[in-house]
C-alpha positions in Angstrom: -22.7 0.4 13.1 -19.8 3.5 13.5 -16.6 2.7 12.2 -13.7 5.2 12.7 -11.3 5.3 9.8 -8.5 7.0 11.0 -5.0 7.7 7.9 -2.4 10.3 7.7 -4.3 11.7 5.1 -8.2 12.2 3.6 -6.9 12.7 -0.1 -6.3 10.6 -3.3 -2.5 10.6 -2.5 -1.2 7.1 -3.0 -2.2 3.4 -2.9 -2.9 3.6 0.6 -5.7 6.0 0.3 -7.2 4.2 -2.7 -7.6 1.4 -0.8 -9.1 3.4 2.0 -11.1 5.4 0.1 -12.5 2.0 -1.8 -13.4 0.6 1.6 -15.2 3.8 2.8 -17.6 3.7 -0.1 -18.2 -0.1 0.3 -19.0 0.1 3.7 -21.3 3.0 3.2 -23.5 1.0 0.7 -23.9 -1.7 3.1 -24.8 0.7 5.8 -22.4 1.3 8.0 -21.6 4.7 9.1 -18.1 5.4 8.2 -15.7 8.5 10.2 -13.5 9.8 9.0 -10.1 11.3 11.2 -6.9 12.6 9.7 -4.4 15.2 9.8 -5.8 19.0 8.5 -4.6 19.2 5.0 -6.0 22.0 2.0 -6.0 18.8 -0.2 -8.2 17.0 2.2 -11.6 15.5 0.6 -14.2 17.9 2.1 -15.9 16.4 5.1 -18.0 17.6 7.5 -15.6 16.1 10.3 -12.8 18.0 9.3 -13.1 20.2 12.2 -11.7 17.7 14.3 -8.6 17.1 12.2 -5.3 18.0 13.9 -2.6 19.7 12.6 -0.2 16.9 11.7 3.3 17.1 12.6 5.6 19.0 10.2 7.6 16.5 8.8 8.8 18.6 6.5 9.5 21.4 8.1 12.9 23.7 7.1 13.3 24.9 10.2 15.6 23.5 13.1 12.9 24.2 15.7 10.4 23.1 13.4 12.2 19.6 12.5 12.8 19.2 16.8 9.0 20.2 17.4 8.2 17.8 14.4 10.2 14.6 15.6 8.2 15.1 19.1 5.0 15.3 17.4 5.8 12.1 15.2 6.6 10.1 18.6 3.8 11.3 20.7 1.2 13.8 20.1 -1.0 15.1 22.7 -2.9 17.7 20.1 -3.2 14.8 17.7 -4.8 12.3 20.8 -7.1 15.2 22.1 -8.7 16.0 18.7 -9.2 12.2 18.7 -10.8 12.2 21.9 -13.7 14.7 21.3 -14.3 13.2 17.5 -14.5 10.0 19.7 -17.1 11.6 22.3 -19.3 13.0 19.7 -19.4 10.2 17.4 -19.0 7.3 19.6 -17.7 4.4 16.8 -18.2 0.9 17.5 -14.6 0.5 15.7 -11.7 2.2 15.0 -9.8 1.0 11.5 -6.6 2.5 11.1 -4.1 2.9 8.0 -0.9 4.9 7.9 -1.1 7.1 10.7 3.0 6.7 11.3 4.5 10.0 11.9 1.9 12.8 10.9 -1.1 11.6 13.3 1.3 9.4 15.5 0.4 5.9 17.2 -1.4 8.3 20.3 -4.6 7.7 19.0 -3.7 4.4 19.5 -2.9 4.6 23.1 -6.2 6.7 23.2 -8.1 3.6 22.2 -6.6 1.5 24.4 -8.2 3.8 26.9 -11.7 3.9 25.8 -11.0 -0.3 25.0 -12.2 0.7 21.5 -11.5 -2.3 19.0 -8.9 -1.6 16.8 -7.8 -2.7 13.4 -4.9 -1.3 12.0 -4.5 -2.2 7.6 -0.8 -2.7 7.3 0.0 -0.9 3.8 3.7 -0.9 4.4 6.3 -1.9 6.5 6.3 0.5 9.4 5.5 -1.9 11.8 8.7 -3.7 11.6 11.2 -1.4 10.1 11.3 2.5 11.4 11.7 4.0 7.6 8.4 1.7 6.0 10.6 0.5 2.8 12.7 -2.2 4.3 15.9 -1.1 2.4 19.1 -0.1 3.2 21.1 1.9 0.6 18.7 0.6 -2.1 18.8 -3.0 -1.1 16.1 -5.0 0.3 16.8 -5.4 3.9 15.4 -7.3 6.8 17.7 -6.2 9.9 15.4 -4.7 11.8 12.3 -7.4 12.0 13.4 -8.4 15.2 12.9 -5.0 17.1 16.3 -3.9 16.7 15.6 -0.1 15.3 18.8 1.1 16.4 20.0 0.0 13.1 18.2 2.2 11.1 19.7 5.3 12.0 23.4 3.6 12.3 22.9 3.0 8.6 20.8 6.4 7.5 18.3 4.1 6.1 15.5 7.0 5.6 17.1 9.2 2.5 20.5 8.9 3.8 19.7 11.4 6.5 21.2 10.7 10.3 19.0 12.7 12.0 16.1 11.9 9.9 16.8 8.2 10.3 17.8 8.5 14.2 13.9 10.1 14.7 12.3 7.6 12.8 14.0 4.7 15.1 13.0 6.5 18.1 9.4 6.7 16.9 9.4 3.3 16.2 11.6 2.2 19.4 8.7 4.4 21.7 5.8 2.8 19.8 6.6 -0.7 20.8 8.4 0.0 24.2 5.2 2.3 25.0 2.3 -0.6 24.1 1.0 1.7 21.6 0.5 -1.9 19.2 -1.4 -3.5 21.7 -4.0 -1.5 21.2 -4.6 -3.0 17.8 -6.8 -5.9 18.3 -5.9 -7.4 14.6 -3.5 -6.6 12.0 -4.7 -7.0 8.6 -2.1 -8.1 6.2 -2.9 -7.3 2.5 0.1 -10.3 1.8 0.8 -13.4 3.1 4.6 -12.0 3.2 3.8 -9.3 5.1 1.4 -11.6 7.6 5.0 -13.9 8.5 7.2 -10.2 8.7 4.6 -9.3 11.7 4.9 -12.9 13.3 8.1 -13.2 12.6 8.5 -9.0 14.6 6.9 -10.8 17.7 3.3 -10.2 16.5 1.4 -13.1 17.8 -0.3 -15.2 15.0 -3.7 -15.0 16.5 -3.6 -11.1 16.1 -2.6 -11.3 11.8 -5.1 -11.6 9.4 -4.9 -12.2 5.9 -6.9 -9.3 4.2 -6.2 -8.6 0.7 -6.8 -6.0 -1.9 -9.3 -5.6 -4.1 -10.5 -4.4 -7.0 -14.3 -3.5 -8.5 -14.3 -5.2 -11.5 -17.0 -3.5 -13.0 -15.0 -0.4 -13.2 -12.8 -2.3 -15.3 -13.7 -2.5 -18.9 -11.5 -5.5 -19.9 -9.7 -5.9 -23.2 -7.6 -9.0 -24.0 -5.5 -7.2 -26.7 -2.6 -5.0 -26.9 -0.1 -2.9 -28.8 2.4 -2.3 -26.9 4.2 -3.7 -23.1 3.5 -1.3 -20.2 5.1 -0.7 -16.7 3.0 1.9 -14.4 4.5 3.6 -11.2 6.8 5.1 -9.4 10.2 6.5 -11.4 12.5 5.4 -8.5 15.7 2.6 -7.8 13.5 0.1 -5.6 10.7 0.1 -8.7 13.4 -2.0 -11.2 12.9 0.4 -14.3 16.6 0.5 -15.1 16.1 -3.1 -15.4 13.4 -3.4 -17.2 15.0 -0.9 -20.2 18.0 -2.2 -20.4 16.2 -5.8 -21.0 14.6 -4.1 -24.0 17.2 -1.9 -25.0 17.5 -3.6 -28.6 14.4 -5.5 -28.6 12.3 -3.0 -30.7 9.7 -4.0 -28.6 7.0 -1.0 -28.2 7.3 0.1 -24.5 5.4 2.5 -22.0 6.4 3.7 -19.0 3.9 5.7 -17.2 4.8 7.5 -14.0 7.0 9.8 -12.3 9.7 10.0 -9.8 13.6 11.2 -9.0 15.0 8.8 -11.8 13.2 10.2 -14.5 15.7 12.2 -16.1 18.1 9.1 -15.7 15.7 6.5 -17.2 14.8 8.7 -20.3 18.6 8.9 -20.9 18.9 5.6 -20.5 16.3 5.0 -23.3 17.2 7.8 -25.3 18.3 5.7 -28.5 15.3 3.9 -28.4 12.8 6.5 -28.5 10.8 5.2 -31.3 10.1 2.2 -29.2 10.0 3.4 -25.5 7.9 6.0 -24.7 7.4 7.9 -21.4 4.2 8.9 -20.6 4.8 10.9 -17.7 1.7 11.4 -15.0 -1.4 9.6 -16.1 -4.7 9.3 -14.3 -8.0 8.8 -15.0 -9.2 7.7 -18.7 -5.6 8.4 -20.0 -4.4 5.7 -17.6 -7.1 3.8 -18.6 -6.5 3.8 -22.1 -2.8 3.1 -21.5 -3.9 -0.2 -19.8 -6.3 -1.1 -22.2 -4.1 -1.3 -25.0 -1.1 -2.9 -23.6 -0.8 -6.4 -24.4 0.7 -7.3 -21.0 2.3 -5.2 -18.0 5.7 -5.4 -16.2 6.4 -4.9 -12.7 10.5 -5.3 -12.3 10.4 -4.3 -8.5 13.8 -4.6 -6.9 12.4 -4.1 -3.1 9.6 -6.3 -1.2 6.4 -5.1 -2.7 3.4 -5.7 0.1 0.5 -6.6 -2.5 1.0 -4.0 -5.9 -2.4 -2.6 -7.1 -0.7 -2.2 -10.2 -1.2 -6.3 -10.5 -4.5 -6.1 -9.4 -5.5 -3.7 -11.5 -4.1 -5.5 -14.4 -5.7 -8.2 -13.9 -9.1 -6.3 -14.1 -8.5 -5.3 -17.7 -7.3 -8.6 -18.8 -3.6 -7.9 -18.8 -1.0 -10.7 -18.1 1.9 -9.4 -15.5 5.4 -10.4 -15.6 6.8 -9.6 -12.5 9.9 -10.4 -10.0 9.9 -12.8 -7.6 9.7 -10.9 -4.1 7.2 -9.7 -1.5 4.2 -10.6 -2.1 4.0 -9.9 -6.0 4.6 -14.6 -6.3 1.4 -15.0 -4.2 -0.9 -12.6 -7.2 0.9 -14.2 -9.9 1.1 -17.9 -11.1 3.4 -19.2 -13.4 2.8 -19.7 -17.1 -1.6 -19.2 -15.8 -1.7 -15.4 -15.1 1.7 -14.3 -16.6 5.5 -14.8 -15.5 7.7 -14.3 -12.5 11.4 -13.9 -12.9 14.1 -13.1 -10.3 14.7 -9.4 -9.0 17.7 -7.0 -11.5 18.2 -9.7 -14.1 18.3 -8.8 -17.1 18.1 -11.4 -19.0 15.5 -13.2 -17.4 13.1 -10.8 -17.6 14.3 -9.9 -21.5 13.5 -13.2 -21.6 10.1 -13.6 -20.4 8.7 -10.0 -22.3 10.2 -11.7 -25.8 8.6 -14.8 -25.2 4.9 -13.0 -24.2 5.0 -10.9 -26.9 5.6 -13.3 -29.6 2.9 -15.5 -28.6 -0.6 -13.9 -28.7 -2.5 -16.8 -27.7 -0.7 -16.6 -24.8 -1.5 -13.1 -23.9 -5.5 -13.6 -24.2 -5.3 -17.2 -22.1 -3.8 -15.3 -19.3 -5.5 -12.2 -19.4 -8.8 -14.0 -19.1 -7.4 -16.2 -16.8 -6.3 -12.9 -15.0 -9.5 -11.2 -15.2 -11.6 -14.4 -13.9 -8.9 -14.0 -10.7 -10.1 -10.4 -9.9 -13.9 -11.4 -9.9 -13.3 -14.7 -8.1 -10.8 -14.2 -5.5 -9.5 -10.1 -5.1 -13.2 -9.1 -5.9 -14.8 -5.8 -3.5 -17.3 -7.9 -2.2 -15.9 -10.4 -0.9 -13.0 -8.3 0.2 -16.1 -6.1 2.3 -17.3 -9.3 3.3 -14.6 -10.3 4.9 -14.5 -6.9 6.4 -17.3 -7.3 7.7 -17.0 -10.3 9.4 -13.7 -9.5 11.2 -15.6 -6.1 12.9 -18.2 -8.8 14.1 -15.7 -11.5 15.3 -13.7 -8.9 17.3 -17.0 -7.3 18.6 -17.8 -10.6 20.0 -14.6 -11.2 21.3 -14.3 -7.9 23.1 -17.4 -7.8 24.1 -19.6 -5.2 22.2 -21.9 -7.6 21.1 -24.4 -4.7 20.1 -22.2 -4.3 16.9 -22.5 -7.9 16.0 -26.0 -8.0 16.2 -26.6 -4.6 13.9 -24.4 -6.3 11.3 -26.0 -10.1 11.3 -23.3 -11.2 8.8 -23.4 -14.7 8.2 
């Protein structure tokens, strides 16, 4: 079997691509032939199929030429849907399985699939589907308003960086991908949340076409440890991620705290914290065994997100080193966590809530090791790799059946 894989870009760069990258190597091992397609990048993992990457468009471009040349490539990209094509004739996949390919490789190489009537899955990571600038918020605030198709509203309120024009050419990228039938190309949607699954209904999605398809993590990469010395928050250093929040709720506390990550409020959150720097520490970039470490000995993590997280690997990966989460109540972070059996939830911004809920984890270590094992038993039973592959698995065969390449189904014989 030839699967496709088709994202923005063939690097380590987010969450998206860890994901990606995961699935890639677990598909490999069970034999399926995996292809790669994104946009030409110097950062790119070196492939030999990187001859066939486009030129993505320049979203970043200075230039006013540039930034015009860049908004048409982000609507519809005729380079972008002719690389496709030949990687397509040469390779000839049984299935394509898309990530973020908004904006730099464009929805054409979905319209190019249509053609060829190549099944199509499409791993919704964020919210582009359903709101033109992915984050669902408008100034800072969670927002909803354009679920229903209306896109127009993005660029009346500048919701992508505050930027008209910016905002205006993401609307139009999203109004064109709909009006176009671009999305009905994608024979299922794989939600990583049960949130996100009812935002797609709810956009006009029909149900038949969402599929609930969570993360995952390999937990034997994950050396658990179900003791800490200190509370830890990993991620992004920005408004929608709730670390104002979560310092002022321990401004006070002399509770040891580590924040590892970067971002635009960095400066702003170390000032914030800046009488308290024998107790809250900023770690700055971390990766590979310093991360590691920094999760190990933490007795419990905090996510204080402020927007609608889709399904945090920050949780996830938690939870593989036995660490309890407190986190807020929004997006789909309430469906990873249970109350009082894997950690605490508490609402959005409050303060004292979620001072709250780290004072009472900390005090009680019996606590912490109950619902870090209880934690680490959820990885390996229910957001294990195998039976996330599995289930990968499976939904390549059921929509090769229903489409009609029933050559793919029989080279898998899943059960």
């Amino acid at each position: 079997m030839k699967v496709l894989v088709a994202n923005n870009y063939y690097y380590l760069r987010g969450g998206c691509e860890r994901v990606m990258f995961n699935d890639m190597d677990a598909l490999s091992a069970e034999g399926v032939e995996v292809i790669p397609f994104s946009a030409a990048d110097d950062a790119n993992v070196s492939t030999p199929y990187s001859t066939f990457f486009p030129r993505g468009a320049a979203i970043g471009s200075a230039s006013l030429i540039g930034r015009i040349t860049a908004a048409a490539d982000a609507v519809s990209c005729r380079r972008t849907a002719d690389a496709f094509n030949k990687l397509v004739d040469q390779t000839k996949p049984d299935i394509l399985h898309c990530h973020n390919i908004y904006g730099r490789l464009s929805t054409s190489i979905l319209h190019a699939a249509r053609r060829r009537n190549l099944p199509t899955v499409l791993t919704v990571h964020d919210y582009k589907v359903v709101c033109p600038s992915y984050l669902m918020l408008r100034q800072g605030k969670p927002c909803t308003a354009c679920v229903d198709g209306s896109y127009f509203r993005c660029a009346i309120h500048r919701c992508h960086k505050g930027q008209i024009a910016a905002s205006m050419v993401y609307a139009i990228e999203a109004t064109y991908a709909k009006a176009s039938g671009n999305y009905d190309a994608i024979s299922a949607f794989l939600a990583p949340s049960l949130f996100v699954s009812d935002l797609l209904r709810r956009s006009g999605v029909a149900a038949s076409r969402v599929i609930y398809h969570p993360n995952s993590v390999d937990a034997d990469v994950y050396a658990p440890s179900y003791q800490g010395q200190y509370v830890l928050s990993v991620g992004r250093l920005s408004h929608e991620k709730g670390l104002s929040t979560f310092l002022r709720a321990m401004l006070g506390t002399n509770i040891p705290v580590r924040i590892a990550g970067t971002g635009p409020m960095a400066s702003e959150l170390r000032q914030l914290a800046s009488d308290e720097r024998e107790s809250i520490s900023f770690e700055g970039h971390c990766g590979g065994m310093q991360l590691a470490e920094l999760y190990r000995n933490a007795a419990f993590v905090v996510v204080p997100s402020e927007w609608f997280e889709n399904a945090p690997m920050s949780v996830l990966e938690s939870f593989a080193y036995g660490k309890p989460v407190i986190g807020t109540r929004i997006g789909g972070i309430p469906e990873l966590i249970t109350e009082g059996e894997h950690g605490h939830l508490v609402d959005p911004a409050s303060v004292d809530q979620l001072r709250s809920a780290v004072q009472t984890l900390w005090a009680d270590r019996g606590a912490q090791v109950r619902m870090g094992r209880n934690a680490r038993h959820l990885i390996e039973t229910r957001f294990s790799n195998q039976a996330r592959i599995a289930s990968l698995l499976r939904i390549y065969v059921d929509l090769s059946q229903r489409l009609g390449a029933h050559t793919v189904a029989a080279s898998l014989r899943i059960a």
